[in-house]
DRENLO-903091 format. One line per field, with one value per residue (C-alpha): residue in one letter; x negated, y, z negated. Coordinates in steps of 0.1 Angstrom, whole numbers, plus 5000, padded with zeros to 4 digits. Example, Ala and Ser with C-alpha at 12.3 -4.5 7.8 and 13.67 -1.06 7.14 Angstrom:
resn = (a:s)
xx = (4877:4863)
yy = (4955:4989)
zz = (4922:4929)
END
This chain:
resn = (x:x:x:x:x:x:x:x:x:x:x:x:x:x:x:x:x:x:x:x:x:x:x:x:x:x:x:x:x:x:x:x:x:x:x:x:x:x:x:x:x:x:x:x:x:x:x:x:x:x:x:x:x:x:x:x:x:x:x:x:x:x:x:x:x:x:x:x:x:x:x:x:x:x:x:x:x:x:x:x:x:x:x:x:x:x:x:x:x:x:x:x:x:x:x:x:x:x:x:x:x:x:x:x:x:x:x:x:x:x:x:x:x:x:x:x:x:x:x:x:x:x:x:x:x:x:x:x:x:x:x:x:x:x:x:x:x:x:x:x:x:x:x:x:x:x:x:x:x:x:x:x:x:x:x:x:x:x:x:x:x:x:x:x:x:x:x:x:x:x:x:x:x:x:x:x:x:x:x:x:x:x:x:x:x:x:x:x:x:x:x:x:x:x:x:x:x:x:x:x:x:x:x:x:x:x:x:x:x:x:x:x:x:x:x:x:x:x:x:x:x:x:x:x:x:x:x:x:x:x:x:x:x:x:x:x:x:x:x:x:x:x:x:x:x:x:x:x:x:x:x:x:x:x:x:x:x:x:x:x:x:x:x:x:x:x:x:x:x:x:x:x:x:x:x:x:x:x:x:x:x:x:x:x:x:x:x:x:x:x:x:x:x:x:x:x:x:x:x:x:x:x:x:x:x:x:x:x:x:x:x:x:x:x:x:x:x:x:x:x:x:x:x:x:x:x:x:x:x:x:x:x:x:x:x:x:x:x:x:x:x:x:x:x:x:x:x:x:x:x:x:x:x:x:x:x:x:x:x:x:x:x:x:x:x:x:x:x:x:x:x:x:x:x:x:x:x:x:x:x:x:x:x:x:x:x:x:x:x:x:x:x:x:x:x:x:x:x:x:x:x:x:x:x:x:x:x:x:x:x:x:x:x:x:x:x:x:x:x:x:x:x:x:x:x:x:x:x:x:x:x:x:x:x:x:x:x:x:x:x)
xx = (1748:1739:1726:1687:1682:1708:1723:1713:1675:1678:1689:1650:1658:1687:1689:1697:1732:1722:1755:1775:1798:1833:1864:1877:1888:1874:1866:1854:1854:1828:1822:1827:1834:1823:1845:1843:1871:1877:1893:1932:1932:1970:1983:1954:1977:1995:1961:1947:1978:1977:1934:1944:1975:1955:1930:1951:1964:1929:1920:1949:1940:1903:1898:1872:1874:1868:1847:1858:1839:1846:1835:1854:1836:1822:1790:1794:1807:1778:1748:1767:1759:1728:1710:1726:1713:1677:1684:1703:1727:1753:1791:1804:1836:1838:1868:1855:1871:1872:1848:1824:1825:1800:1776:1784:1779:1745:1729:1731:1740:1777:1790:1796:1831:1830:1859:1850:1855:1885:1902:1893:1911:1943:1929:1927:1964:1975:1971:1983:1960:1957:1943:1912:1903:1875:1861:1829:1819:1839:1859:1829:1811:1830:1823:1855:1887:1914:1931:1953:1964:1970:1974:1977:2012:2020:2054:2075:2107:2141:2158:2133:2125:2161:2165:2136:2157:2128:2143:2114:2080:2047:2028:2001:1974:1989:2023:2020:2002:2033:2062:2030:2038:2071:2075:2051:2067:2090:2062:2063:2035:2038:2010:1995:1957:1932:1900:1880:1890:1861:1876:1901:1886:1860:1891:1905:1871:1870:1907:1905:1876:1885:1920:1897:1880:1848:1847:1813:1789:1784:1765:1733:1737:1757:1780:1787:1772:1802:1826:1852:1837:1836:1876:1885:1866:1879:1908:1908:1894:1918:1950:1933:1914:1934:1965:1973:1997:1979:1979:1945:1940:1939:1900:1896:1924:1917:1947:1971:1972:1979:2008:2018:2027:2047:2066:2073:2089:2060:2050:2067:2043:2024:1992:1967:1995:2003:2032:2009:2031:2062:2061:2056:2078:2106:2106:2103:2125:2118:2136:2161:2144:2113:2106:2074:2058:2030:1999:1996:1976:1970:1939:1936:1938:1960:1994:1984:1957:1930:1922:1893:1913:1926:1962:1946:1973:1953:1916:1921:1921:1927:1905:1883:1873:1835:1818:1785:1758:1737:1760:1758:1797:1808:1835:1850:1845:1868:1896:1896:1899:1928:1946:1942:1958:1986:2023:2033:2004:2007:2039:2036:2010:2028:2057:2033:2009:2028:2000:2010:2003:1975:1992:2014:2043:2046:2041:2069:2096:2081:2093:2121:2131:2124:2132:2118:2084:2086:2066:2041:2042:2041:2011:1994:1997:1982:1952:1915:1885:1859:1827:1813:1778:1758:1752:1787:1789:1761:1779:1814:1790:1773:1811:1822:1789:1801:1833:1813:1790:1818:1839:1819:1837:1868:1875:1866:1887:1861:1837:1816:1812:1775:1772:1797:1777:1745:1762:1776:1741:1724:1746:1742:1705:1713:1736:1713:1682:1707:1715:1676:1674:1701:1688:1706)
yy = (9336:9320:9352:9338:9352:9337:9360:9339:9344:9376:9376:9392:9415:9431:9461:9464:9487:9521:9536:9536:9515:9502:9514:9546:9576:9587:9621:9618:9652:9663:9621:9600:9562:9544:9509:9484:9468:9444:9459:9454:9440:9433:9466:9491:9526:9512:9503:9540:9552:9531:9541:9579:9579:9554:9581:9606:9589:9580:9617:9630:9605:9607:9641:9615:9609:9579:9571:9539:9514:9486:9450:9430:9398:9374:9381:9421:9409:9388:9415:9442:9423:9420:9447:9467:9438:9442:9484:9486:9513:9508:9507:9508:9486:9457:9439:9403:9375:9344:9324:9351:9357:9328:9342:9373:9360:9342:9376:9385:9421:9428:9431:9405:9404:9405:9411:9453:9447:9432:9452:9483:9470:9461:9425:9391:9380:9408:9385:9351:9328:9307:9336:9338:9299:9312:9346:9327:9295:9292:9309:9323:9337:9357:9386:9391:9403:9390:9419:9397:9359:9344:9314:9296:9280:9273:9292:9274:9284:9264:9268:9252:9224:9217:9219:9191:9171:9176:9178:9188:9200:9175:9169:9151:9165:9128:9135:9174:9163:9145:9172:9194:9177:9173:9206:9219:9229:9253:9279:9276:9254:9237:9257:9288:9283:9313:9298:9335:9342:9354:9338:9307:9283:9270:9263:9235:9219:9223:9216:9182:9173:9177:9163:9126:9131:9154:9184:9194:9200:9173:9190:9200:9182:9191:9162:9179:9149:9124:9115:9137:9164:9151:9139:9172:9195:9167:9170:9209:9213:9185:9204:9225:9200:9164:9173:9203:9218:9251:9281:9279:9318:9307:9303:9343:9345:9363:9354:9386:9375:9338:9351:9381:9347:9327:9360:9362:9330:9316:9284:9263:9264:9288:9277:9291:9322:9336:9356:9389:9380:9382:9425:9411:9386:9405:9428:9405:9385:9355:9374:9352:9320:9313:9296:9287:9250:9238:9230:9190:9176:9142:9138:9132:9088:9086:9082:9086:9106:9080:9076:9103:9128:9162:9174:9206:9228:9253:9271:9289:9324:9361:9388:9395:9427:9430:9460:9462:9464:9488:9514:9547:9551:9520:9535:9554:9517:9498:9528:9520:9483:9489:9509:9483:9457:9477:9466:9495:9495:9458:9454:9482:9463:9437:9454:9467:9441:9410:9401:9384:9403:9384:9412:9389:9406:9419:9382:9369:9405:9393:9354:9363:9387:9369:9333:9324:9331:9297:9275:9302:9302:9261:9262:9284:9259:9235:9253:9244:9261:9256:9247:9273:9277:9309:9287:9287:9318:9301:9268:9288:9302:9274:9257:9287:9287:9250:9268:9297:9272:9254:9281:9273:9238:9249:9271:9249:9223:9198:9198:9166:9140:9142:9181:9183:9162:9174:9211:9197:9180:9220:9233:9201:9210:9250:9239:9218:9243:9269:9244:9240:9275:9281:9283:9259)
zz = (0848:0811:0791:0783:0747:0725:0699:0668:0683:0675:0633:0626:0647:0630:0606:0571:0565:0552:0555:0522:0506:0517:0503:0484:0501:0531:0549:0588:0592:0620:0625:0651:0653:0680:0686:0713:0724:0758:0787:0792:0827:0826:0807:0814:0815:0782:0766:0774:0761:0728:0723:0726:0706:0677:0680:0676:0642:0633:0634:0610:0584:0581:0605:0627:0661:0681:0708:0730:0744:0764:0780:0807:0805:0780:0796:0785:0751:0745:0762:0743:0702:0719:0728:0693:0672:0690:0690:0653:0669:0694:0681:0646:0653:0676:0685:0698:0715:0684:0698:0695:0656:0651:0675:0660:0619:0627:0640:0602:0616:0604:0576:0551:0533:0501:0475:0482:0521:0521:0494:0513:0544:0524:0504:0525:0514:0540:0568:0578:0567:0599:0617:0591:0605:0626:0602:0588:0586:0553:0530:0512:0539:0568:0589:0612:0602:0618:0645:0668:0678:0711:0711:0747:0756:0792:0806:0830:0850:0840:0871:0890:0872:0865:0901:0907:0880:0851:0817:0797:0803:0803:0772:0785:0815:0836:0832:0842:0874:0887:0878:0898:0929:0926:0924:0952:0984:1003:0992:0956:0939:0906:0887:0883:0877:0869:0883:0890:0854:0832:0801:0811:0826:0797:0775:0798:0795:0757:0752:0768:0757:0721:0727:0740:0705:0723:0700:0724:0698:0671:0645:0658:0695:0726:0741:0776:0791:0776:0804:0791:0803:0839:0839:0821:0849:0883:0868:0867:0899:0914:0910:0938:0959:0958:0940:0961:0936:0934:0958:0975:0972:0931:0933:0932:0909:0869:0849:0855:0890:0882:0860:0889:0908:0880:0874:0911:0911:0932:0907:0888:0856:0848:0823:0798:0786:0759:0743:0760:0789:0775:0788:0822:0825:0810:0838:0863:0891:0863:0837:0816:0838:0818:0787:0769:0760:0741:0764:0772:0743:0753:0773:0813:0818:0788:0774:0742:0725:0708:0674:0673:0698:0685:0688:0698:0712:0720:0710:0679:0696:0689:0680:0649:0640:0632:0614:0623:0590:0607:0608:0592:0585:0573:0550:0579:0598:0573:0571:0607:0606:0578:0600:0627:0609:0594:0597:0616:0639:0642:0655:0678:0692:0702:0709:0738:0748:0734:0715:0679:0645:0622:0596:0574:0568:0606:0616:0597:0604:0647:0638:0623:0648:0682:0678:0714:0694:0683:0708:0707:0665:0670:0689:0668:0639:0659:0674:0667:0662:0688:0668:0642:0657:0668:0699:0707:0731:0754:0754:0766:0791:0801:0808:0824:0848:0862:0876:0889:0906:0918:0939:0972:0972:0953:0984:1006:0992:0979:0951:0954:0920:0924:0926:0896:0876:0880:0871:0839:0830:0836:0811:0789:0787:0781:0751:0736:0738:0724:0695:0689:0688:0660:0627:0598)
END
């Protein structure tokens, strides 16, 4: 369902800070910080484990304690900056998906970073500077600091593609097709497709759009309606429906199940990953069989990408941490924030979730460290930004709605050209009133 009231709608809406200022020592003593943070769907006992015991080291620094919150779809993420912008209370800290920083910026409700901000959280030459591509609109005006990257690889399993006499994994959408069916049968399919997902399946769309040379939004119009769309989604859909190269019980599938099959040995590819699998398929019947690639980036119909097309690897994805201006603690908010992106805590973070430190000098100890890193590092030099508009969470939403429309066909094996079409030209039409509605 698109959310009706778009975020950037609501910018009048939002309160002024009245907490104090950023930096300098703090004392949370009788306070409480209140931080949102997405559910852990593949590592939920370690993520409970990792809130108490950051709470727990939270409380000795500052004496504050921390109350969690959580979302576990972008639909939550994007209700939740809603209703505290309209309220002006609601959490102090939020931890949001990339894609929802602009949405998040054009509220006018969090915090701007200025030299104080980012001095009290360590200075902005503490983290990689790839991972501040997607904080603000540009260097001078940013509101997320960079907490983790992911950037999307695919993993796929040697032994079986050695034994189907593939040397080296597809790098265009065409080309990965094929080694699919080649490597479909005896009960193991070629990939491992999320399609019941709450955040996946959009970034296909986007992904090969942008690698045709559709970035989506072109300034202050939506281009859903350019044929790139409609090959990117038939093609998407296809791998289920024509191609046959994905396990039919995929349509109700959120990602940890998709990977729960790779690391079974059950598909030959397994796509949309990140190195936040690496815990699972370390300890898995895959172990020492698996290996990671860079996600096709030539476009479906093509050998090559054209001229205008985008080597975009993957979405330029993590999370940013937000602090939100009407907070009465923002101090206490940064400390917090500075302790999140901390060497120490960084690396301990990935050491349990996988996920890659945006902290510089834990990013380059990790590299240095774990050379099988490197496709993952690779493709997060050649991820894009999705466009920097307060539209942009409607537009995800509007992509992600085609798929949820679709699942009547894609389980029955068949979703008609005309129905598809006329889906993609709904959420054409709720991009571009969300575009009107975002203010320059």
């Amino acid at each position: 369902m698109i959310v009706g009231i778009t975020a950037t709608a609501l910018a009048l809406a939002a309160c002024g800070g009245t907490g104090g200022e950023a930096g300098g020592p703090v004392d949370g003593e009788g306070k409480t910080l209140n931080v949102l943070m997405g559910v852990d769907n593949q590592y939920p006992e370690e993520r409970q484990q990792w809130q108490t015991d950051i709470a727990a080291k939270f409380k000795e620094q500052t004496g504050a304690d921390i109350e969690w919150e959580t979302y576990a779809s972008a639909n939550e993420e994007l209700t939740k900056i809603q209703t505290s912008v309209v309220s002006g209370q609601g959490p102090d800290v939020y931890s949001l998906g990339t894609t929802f920083t602009p949405t998040a910026y054009a509220t006018q409700a969090f915090v701007p970073l200025q030299e104080e901000e980012w001095a009290s959280v360590g200075g902005k030459d503490r983290f990689v500077p790839s991972s501040l591509g997607i904080s603000g609109p540009d260097d001078e005006n940013q509101v997320g600091i960079p907490f983790v990257s992911r950037p999307f690889v695919l993993a796929y399993n040697t032994e079986l593609l050695a034994a189907a006499g593939i040397e080296e994994p597809a790098t265009s959408w065409d080309e990965l097709r094929e080694q699919a069916k080649q490597l479909t049968g005896d009960g193991v399919y070629g990939l491992s497709v999320a399609y019941g997902d709450n955040y996946d399946p959009w970034k296909y769309v986007w992904g090969m759009s942008a690698q045709a040379g559709n970035p989506l939004v072109e300034e202050k119009t939506a281009t859903l309606d350019d044929p790139s769309v409609l090959e990117a989604y038939q093609t998407y859909f296809g791998w289920l429906t024509e191609d046959k190269v994905v396990d039919p019980a995929a349509v109700g599938w959120t990602n940890p199940q998709a990977l729960a099959e790779f690391a079974a040995g059950n598909s030959a590819y397994m796509l949309m990953t990140t190195s936040s699998s690496l815990p699972t398929l370390e300890d898995s019947a895959v172990a020492g069989k698996y290996e990671y690639a860079l996600m096709p980036t030539i476009p479906p119909g093509a050998t090559e990408r054209p001229a205008d097309g985008v080597e975009a690897a993957s979405i330029l994805s993590g999370d940013n941490l937000v602090v939100a201006d009407y907070s009465q603690q923002k101090p206490l908010a940064f400390e917090f924030v500075k302790l999140l992106t901390d060497k120490d805590t960084q690396i301990e973070y990935y050491e349990l979730f996988g996920q890659l430190p945006t902290n510089a000098e834990a990013s380059a100890e990790l590299e240095a460290k774990y050379p099988e890193l490197a496709p993952i590092l690779e493709s997060a030099s050649k991820s894009v930004g999705t466009p920097f508009t307060g539209a942009w969470s409607d537009i995800q939403l509007a992509l992600t709605n085609v798929v949820v429309q679709s699942v009547p066909g894609l389980s029955e094996g068949n979703v008609p050209k005309n129905e598809l079409e006329a889906r993609i030209q709904d959420a054409q039409n709720a991009a571009q009133e969300s575009l009107d509605r975002v203010k320059d």
